[in-house]
Legacy VTK file of the C-alpha trace (Angstrom):
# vtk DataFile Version 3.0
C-alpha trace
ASCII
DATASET POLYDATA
POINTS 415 float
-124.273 88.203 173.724
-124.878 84.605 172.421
-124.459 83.418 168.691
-127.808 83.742 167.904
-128.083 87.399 168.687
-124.669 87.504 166.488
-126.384 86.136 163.746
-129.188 88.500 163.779
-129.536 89.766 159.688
-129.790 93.353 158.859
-134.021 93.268 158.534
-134.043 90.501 161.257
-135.664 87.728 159.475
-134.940 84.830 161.913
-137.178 86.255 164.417
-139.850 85.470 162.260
-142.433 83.016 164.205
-144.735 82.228 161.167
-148.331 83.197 162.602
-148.959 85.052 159.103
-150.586 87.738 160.836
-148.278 89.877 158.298
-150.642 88.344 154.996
-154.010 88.901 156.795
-153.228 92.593 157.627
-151.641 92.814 153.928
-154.062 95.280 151.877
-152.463 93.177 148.790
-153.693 90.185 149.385
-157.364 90.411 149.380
-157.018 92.002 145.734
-154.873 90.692 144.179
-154.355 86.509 143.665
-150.738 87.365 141.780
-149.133 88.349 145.437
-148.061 85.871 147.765
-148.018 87.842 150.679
-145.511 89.551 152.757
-144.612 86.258 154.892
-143.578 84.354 151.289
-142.197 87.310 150.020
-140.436 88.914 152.413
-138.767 86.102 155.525
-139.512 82.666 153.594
-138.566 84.101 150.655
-135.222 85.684 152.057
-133.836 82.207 153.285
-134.174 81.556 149.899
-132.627 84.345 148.080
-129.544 83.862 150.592
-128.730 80.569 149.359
-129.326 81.754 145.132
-130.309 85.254 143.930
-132.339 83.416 141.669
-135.083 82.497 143.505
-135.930 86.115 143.508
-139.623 86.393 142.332
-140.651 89.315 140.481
-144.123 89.062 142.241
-142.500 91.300 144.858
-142.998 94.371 142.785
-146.760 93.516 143.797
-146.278 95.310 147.027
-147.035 99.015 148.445
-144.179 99.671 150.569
-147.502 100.175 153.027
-145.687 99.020 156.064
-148.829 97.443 157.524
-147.233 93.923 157.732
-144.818 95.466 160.001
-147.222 97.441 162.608
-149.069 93.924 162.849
-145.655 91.883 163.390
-145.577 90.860 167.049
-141.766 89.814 166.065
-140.986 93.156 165.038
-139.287 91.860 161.349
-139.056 94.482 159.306
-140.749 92.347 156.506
-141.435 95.027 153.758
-137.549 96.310 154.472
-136.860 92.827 153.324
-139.016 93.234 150.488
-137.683 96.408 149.432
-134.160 95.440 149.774
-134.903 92.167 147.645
-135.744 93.961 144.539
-132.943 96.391 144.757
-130.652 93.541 145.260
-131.936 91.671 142.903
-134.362 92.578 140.164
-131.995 93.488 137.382
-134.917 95.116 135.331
-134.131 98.724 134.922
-136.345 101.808 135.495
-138.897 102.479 132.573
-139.714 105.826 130.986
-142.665 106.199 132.997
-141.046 105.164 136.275
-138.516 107.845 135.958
-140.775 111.147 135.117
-143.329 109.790 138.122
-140.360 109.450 140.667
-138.318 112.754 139.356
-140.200 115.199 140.991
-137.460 117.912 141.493
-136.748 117.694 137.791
-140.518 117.547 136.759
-141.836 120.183 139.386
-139.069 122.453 138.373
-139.728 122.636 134.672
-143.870 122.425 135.282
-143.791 125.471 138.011
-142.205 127.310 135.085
-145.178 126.993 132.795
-147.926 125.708 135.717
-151.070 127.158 133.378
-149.947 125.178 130.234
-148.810 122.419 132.123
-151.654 122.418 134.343
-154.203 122.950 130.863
-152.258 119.976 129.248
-152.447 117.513 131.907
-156.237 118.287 132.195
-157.072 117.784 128.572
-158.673 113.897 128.287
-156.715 113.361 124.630
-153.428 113.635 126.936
-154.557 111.041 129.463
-155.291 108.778 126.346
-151.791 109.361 124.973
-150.159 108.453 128.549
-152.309 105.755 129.181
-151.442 104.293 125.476
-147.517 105.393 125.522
-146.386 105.603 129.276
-149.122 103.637 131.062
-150.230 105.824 133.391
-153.742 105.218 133.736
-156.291 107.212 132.126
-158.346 107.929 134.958
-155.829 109.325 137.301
-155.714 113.369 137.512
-152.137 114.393 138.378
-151.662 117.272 141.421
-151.846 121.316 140.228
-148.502 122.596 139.725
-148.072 126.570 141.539
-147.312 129.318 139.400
-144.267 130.139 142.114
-142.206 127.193 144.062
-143.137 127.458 147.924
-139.288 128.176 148.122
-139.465 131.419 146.155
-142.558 132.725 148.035
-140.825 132.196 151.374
-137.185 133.548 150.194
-139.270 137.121 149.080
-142.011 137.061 151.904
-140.757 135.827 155.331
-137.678 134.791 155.511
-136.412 138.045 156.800
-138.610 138.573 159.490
-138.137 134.896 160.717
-134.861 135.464 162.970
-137.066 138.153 165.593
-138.539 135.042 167.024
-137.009 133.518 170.016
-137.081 130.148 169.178
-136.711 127.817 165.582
-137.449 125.013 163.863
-135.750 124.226 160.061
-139.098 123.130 157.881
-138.023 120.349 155.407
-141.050 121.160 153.089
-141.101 118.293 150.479
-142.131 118.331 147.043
-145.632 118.567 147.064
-145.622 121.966 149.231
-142.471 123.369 147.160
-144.175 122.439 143.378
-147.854 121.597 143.815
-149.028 123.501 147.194
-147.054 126.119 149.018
-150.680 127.234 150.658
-149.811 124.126 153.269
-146.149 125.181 153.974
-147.871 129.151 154.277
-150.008 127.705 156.814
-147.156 125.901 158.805
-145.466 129.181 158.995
-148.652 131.060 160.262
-149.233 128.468 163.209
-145.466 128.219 164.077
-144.878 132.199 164.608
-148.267 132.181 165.821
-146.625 129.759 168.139
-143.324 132.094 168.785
-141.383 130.267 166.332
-139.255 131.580 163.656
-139.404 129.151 160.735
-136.237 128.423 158.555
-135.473 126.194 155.442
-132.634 123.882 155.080
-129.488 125.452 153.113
-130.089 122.400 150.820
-133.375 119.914 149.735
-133.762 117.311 147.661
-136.531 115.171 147.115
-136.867 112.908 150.076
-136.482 109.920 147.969
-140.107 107.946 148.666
-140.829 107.814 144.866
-137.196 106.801 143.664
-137.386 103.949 145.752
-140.164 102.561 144.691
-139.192 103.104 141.191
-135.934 101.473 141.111
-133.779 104.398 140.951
-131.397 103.521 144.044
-128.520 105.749 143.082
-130.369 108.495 143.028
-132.189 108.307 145.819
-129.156 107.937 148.089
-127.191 110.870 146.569
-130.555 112.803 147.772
-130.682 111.220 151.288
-127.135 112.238 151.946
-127.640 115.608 150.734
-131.255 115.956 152.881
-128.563 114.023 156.200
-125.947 116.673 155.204
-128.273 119.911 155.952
-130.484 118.138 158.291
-127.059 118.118 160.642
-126.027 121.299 159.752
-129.845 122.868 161.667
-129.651 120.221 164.212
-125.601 120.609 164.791
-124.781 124.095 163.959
-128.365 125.889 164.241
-129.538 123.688 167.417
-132.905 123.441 165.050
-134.822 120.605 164.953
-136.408 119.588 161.426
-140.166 119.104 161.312
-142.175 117.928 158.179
-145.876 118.408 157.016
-145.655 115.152 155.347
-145.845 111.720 157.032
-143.925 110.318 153.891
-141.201 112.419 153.766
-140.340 111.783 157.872
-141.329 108.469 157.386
-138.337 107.790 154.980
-135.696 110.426 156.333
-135.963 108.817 159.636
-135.909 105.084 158.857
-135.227 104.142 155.050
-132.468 105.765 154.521
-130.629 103.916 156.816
-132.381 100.227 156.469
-132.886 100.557 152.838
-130.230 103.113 151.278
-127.644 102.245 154.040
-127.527 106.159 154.635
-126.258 107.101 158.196
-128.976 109.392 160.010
-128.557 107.995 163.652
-126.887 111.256 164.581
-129.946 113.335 163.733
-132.923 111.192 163.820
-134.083 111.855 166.925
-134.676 115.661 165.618
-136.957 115.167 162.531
-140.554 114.541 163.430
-143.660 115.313 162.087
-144.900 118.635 162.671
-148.504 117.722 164.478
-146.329 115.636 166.991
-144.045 118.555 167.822
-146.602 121.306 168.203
-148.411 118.507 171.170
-145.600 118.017 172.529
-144.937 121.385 172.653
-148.650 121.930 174.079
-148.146 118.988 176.307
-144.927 120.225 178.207
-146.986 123.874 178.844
-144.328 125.649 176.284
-147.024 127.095 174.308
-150.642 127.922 174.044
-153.577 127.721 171.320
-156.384 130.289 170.985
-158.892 129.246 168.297
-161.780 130.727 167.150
-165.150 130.702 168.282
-167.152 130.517 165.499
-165.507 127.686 163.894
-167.200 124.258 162.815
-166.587 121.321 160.692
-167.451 117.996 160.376
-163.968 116.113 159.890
-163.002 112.346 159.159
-159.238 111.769 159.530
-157.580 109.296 157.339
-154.543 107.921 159.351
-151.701 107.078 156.660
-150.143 103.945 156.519
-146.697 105.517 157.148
-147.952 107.489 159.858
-149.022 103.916 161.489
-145.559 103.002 161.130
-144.606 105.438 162.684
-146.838 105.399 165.671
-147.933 109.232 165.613
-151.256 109.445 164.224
-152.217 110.296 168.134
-151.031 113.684 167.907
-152.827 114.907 165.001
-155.757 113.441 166.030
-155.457 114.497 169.647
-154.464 117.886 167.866
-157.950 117.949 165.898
-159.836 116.773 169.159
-158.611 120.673 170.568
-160.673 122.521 168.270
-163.876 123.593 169.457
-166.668 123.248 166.722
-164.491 120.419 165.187
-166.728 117.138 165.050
-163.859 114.581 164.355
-164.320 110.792 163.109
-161.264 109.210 162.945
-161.891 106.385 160.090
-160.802 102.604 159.799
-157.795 101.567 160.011
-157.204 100.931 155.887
-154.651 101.605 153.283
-156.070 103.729 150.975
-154.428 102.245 147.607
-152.143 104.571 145.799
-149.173 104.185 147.149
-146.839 107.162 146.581
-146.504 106.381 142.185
-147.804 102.581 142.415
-151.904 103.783 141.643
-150.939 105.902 139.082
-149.649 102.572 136.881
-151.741 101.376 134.166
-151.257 97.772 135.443
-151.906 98.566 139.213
-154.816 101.049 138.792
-158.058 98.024 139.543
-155.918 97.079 142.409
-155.272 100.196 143.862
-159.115 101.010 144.125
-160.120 97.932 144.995
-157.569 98.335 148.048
-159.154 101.485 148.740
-162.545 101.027 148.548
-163.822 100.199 152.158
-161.835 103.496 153.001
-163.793 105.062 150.480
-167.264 103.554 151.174
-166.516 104.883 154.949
-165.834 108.285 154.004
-169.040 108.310 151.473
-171.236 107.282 154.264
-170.246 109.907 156.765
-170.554 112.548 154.599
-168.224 114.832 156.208
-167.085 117.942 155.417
-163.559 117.267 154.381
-161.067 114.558 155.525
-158.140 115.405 157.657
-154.739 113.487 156.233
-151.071 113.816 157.252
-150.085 112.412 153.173
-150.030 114.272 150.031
-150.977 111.487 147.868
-153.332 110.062 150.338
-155.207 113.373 149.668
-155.217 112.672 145.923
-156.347 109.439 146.040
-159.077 110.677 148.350
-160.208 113.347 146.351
-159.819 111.316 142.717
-161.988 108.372 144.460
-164.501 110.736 146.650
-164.712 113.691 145.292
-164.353 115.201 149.533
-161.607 117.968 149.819
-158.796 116.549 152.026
-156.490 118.984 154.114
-153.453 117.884 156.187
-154.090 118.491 160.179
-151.633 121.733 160.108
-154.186 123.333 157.281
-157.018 122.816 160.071
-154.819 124.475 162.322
-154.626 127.291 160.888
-158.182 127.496 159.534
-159.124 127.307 163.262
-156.929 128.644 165.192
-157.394 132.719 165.886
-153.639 133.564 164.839
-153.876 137.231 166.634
-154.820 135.749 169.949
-152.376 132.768 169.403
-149.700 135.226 169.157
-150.205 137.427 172.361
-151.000 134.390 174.260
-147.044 133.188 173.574
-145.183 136.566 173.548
LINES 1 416
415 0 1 2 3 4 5 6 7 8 9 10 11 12 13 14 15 16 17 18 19 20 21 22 23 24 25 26 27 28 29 30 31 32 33 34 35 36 37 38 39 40 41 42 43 44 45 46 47 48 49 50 51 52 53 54 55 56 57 58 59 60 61 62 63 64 65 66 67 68 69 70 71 72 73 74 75 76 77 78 79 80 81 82 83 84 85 86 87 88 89 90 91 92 93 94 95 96 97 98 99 100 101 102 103 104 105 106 107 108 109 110 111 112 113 114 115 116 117 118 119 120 121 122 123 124 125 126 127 128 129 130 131 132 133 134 135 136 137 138 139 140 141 142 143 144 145 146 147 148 149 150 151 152 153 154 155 156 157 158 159 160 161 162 163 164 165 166 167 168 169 170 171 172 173 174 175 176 177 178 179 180 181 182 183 184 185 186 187 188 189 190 191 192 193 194 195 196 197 198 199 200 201 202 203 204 205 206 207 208 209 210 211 212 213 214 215 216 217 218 219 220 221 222 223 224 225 226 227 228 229 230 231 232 233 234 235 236 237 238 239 240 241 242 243 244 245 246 247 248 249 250 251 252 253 254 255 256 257 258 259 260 261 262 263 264 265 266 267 268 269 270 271 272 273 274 275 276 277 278 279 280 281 282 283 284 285 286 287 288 289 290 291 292 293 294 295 296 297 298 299 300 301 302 303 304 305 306 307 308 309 310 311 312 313 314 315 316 317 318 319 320 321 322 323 324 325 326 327 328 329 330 331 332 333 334 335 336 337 338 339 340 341 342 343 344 345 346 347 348 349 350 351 352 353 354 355 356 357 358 359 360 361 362 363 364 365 366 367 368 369 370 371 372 373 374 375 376 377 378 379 380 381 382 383 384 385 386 387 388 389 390 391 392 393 394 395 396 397 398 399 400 401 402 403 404 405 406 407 408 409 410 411 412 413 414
C-alpha cells in the first residue's frame, strides 16, 4: 500500500478530479442560485473545513441528500456523504420545532394512529395549514400522508403472524414508518406475494424509525441510538433466525445499508449484505428458478415508473422494473431520469417549497403527458410528492404485484 492510499479520508475526497460533472447532474443547481453545488460544497469545500471549521457555509443545508452527484461521479467520492457529514460536524444551529415533529415519526405516528379520524380531519382543514404555515413553516400547500386507524404492526401481530412459521422458508420484513402509521395495505400486500411465494413473513423483535428524516433534520443522536437498535435485531434474523431482511422502501434500505455506517459511524458490515429491497429479492429469487409467478389474465394497466433517487444509488431500479416488465397486460414507461423534489421532510419547508417543485417539474410535465394510469415508485414520499403535484395515484412495484399476480395459482405453483 503506498502513502497515498494511506491517506485516503473517510468520504474519499482526494480522488476528486474536478470535471464538475457532480453540479451539472445536481437537481439543486438549476433552481436555486443560493447553492454552490456539490463540487464547492462537498470536496473543495472539505479541504477547507479541514484546515478551520469556520469556513463551513451554511449554504450546505441547500442540498437533498439526493445522491445524484454521486451516481454521476466517475471518481466514486462520496460527495453528498461529505456534505452530510459537514453540517453535522459543523453547523452548531440546533433542530427547530418544526424539524423535530417532521423527523419524529415514531413519536408522531404513534400518538396520530391513536386518534387517525381527528387527526386525519385536522390536518385536512385549510385554517390548520394556515396556522403551520404561519407558526411552524410548513408550507401551506403541502397535504401530509393519512394516518391508519390500526399500526401495520397490530394488524399483523392479530392476523398472520401465527400462521407464518408453516412456511418452509423466511424473510424478517423491516416495514418502516410509512407502512406501520400511514399504510399497512402495502406491508398486507408484501405478505400476500411472499406466502404466495412459499415464504413465511416475520417482523424484527425490535424497529425504530430508520433514521432518513433525523438526519436530515439535525437530530444525530437520535438517529444513531435508532440505527443501532434497527443493527441490533437486523443481526439477531440474519444471525440467529438465518433470515434475511427485505424492505418495501428504497429509503429505508438505502440508509440501513450505507448511512449508518458513513454518516452515523454505525457498524452494519456484518449484516449488510442481507438487507435488500424487496423487488430485488423476489428477481433474484425468480432468476435462480427458486420460485414461480402466475398472474392473471385479465389484468391491464398503463404504468409509468418513477425510479427514486436512492434507488439510483443504489443501483436496483432494474429489478422492479424488470419485475413490472413480467406482467402481462402491464404497458410500462419507465420515466426520466429526475429527482422529483421533496426530499424525505426538505419539500414540506416553507422556505424550500418553490424549489422543491421547480426541481420536480420536468418529472411532473412527463408524467402529465403520458397520462398513465398510475405511476409505479419504490419511495413513500416520492408517492406524495407525485400525487400532491399530479394528482396520478402512485403504488410501490410490490402493490402491482399483488394487484396482478393470481395469488391461488402463485401458491400451488411453489408448494
Amino acid at each position: 500500500m503506498n502513502m497515498q492510499e494511506k491517506n485516503i479520508s473517510t468520504n474519499n475526497f482526494e480522488q476528486c478530479i474536478k470535471c464538475t460533472v457532480c453540479t451539472v447532474y445536481c437537481p439543486v443547481v438549476p433552481v436555486n442560485p443560493m447553492y454552490p453545488g456539490p463540487k464547492q460544497a462537498g470536496p473543495d469545500g472539505e479541504r477547507l473545513r479541514l484546515k478551520k471549521g469556520l469556513f463551513f457555509d451554511d449554504t450546505l443545508k441547500y442540498c437533498l441528500n439526493c445522491k445524484r452527484c454521486e451516481v454521476a461521479c466517475p471518481s466514486g467520492v462520496r460527495i453528498a456523504d461529505i456534505i452530510q457529514a459537514a453540517r453535522i460536524k459543523y453547523s452548531g444551529e440546533a433542530p427547530k420545532l418544526r424539524d423535530m415533529i417532521l423527523a419524529s415519526t415514531d413519536i408522531i405516528g404513534g400518538l396520530a394512529t391513536k386518534v387517525a379520524p381527528v387527526a386525519n380531519f385536522a390536518l385536512g382543514l385549510k385554517p390548520t395549514k394556515v396556522v403551520m404555515d404561519a407558526v411552524l413553516k410548513v408550507d401551506k400547500h403541502r397535504t401530509f400522508p393519512k394516518y391508519a386507524s390500526r399500526t401495520f404492526e397490530s394488524w399483523y401481530k392479530k392476523n398472520v403472524k401465527a400462521f407464518q412459521d408453516t412456511f418452509k422458508r423466511h424473510v424478517s420484513f423491516f416495514h418502516g414508518c410509512y407502512v406501520n402509521y400511514n399504510y399497512p395495505q402495502l406491508g398486507k400486500d408484501l405478505i400476500s406475494v411472499m406466502n404466495a411465494l412459499g415464504y413465511g413473513v416475520h417482523l424484527l423483535d425490535k424497529e425504530k424509525c430508520c433514521g432518513t428524516a433525523l438526519i436530515s433534520n439535525g437530530m444525530i443522536d437520535q438517529a444513531k441510538k435508532n440505527a443501532k437498535v434497527n443493527v441490533e435485531n437486523i443481526r439477531k434474523s440474519v444471525n440467529e433466525r438465518q433470515m434475511p431482511v427485505i424492505s418495501t422502501s428504497s429509503s429505508c434500505t438505502f440508509t440501513i445499508r450505507d448511512e449508518y455506517s458513513h454518516l452515523l459511524g454505525v457498524d452494519n458490515s456484518d449484516v449488510r449484505d442481507y438487507m435488500e429491497l424487496a423487488t430485488r429479492f423476489i428477481y433474484r429469487l425468480i432468476e435462480q428458478g427458486k420460485v414461480k409467478l402466475v398472474f392473471k389474465k385479465d389484468y391491464k394497466a398503463k404504468v409509468a415508473y418513477h425510479t427514486p433517487c436512492h434507488m439510483e444509488r443504489l443501483g436496483w431500479g432494474i429489478f422492479s422494473t424488470e419485475l413490472l416488465k413480467m406482467v402481462p397486460g402491464l404497458e410500462l414507461t419507465i420515466l426520466d431520469s429526475n429527482c422529483c423534489g421533496i426530499a424525505g421532510t426538505y419539500g414540506f419547508k416553507k422556505e424550500n417549497y418553490e424549489v422543491s417543485q421547480a426541481i420536480g417539474k420536468p418529472l411532473f410535465d412527463q408524467i402529465d403527458s403520458l397520462r398513465p394510469d398510475y405511476v409505479a415508485c419504490d419511495c413513500e414520499t416520492c408517492k406524495w410528492q407525485i400525487e400532491m403535484s399530479t394528482g396520478r395515484e402512485v403504488k410501490n412495484p410490490i402493490s402491482v404485484l399483488a394487484e396482478a399476480l393470481d395469488l391461488v395459482a402463485t401458491s400451488e405453483a411453489n408448494k
